[in-house]
C-alpha positions in Angstrom: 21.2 -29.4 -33.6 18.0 -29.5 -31.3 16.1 -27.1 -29.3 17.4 -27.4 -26.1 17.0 -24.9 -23.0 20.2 -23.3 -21.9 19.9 -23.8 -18.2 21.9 -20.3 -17.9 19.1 -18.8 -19.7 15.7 -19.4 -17.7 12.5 -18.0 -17.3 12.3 -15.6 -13.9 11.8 -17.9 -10.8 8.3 -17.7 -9.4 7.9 -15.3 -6.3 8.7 -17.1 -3.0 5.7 -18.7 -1.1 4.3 -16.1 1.4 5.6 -18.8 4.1 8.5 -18.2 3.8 9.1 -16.2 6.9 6.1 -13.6 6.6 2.4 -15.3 7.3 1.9 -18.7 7.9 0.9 -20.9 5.1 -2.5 -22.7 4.6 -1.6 -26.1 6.0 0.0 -24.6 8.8 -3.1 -22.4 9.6 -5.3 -25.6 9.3 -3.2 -27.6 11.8 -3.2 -24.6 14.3 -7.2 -24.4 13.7 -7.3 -28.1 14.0 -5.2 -28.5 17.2 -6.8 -25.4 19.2 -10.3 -27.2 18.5 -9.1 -30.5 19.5 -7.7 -29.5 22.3 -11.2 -27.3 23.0 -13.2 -30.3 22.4 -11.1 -32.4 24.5 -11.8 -30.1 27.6 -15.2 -29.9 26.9 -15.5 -33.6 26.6 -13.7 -34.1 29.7 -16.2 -31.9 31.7 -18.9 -33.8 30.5 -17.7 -36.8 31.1 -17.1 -36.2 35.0 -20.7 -34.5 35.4 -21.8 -37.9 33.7 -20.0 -40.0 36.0 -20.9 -37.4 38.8 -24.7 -37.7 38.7 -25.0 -41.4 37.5 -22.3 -43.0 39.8 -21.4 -42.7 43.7 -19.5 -40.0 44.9 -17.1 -41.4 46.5 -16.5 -44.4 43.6 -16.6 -41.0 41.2 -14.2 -38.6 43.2 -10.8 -40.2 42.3 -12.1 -40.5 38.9 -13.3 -36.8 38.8 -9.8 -35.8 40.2 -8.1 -37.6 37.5 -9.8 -35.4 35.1 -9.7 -32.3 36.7 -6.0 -32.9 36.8 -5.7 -33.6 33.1 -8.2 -30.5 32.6 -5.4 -28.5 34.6 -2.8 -29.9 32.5 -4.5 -29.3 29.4 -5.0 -25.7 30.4 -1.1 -25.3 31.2 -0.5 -26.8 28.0 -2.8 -23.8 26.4 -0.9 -21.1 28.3 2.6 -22.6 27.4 0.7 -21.9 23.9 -0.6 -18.2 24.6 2.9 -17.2 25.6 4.7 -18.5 22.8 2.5 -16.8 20.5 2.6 -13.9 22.5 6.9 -14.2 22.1 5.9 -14.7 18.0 4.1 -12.1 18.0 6.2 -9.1 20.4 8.9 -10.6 17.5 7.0 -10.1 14.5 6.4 -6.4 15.6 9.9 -5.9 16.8 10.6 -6.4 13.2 8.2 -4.9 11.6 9.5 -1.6 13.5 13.0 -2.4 12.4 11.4 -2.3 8.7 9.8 0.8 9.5 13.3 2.7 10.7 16.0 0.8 8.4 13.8 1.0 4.6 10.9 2.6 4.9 11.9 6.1 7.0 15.2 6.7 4.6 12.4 6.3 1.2 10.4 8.5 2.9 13.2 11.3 3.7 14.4 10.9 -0.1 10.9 11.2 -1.7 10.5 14.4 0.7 13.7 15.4 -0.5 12.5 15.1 -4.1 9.7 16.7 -3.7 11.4 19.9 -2.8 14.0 20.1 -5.4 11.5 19.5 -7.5 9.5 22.1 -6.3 12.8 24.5 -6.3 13.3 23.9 -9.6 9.5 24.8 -10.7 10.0 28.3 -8.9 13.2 28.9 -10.6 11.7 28.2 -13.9 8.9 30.2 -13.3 10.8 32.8 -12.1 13.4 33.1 -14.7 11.4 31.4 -17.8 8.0 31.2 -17.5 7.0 35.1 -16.5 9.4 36.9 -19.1 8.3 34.2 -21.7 4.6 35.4 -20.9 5.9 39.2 -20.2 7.3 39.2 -24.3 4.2 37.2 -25.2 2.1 39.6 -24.1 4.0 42.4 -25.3 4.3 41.0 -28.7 0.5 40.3 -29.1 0.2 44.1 -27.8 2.1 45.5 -30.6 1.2 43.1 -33.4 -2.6 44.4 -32.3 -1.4 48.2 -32.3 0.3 47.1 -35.7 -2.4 45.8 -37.0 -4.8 48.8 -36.5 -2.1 51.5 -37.9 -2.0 49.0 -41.1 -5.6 48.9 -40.9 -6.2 52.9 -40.5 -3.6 53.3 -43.6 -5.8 50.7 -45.2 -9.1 53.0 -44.4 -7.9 56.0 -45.6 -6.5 54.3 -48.5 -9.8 52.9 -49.5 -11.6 56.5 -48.8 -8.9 57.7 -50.8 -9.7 55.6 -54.1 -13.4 55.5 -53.2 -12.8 59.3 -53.3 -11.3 59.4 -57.4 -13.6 56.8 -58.3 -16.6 58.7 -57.3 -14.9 61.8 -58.8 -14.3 60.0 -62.1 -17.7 58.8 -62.6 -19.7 62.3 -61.5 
């Protein structure tokens, strides 16, 4: 019989990629970063190309051309606020639920913790209250009389001693 792996018995699955539906993941991020600078460097290119053609050619040759990129330039810019407001939508969505988070899991943990806390702090008064104070009252009431105990023994003890002290000193004189 070999060593095989029971497929019913596995080792626990790997935590899901934090792309799954929560932040976007690395390559994503580096397209985004790479398309927004494209798209920057494009424009910029653009303007520099008509203020080329501007000041080396003549304006009237130059004016359809310059109005063929200002209309892309316009375009392009639409293009970006088609952009802004679908990450605006991503993002008004992202924080609608994160608040749903906030009021379905998060508020009921915090209303049971709170809830903890104070039968926990309930029970700590009652125990102090009913064990801990006559615990200490009979503590201290015990150590009292073991201490007034102690001294009667030890008088008894005292006058014993001057007692014997007494015949001794008797006997010998």
């Amino acid at each position: 019989m070999t060593d095989t792996p029971n497929p019913s018995i596995s080792a626990p699955a790997a935590p899901a990629p934090a792309s799954a539906g929560n932040a976007p993941s690395g390559g994503l991020r580096r397209t985004i970063i790479i398309a927004a600078g494209g798209l920057i460097g494009l424009i910029a290119l653009l303007f520099v190309c008509s203020v080329i053609i501007a000041l080396t050619t003549d304006i009237e040759q130059s004016g359809t051309i310059i109005r063929l990129i200002r209309d892309l330039v316009i375009i392009f810019l639409a293009l970006e606020g088609i952009l802004i407001v679908l990450s605006l939508a991503i993002l008004i969505l992202q924080v609608a639920r994160l608040v749903n988070l906030l009021q379905t899991e998060i508020k009921p943990i915090l209303e049971n913790t709170q809830q903890t806390v104070k039968t926990a702090q309930t029970t700590v008064e009652f125990v102090s209250a009913n064990l801990t104070q006559p615990v200490v009252r009979l503590s201290g009431f015990l150590a009292g009389t073991s201490v007034v105990l102690r001294e009667a023994f030890g008088l008894r003890k005292a006058i014993r001693k001057t007692a014997v002290n007494d015949e001794q000193k008797e006997a010998r004189g």
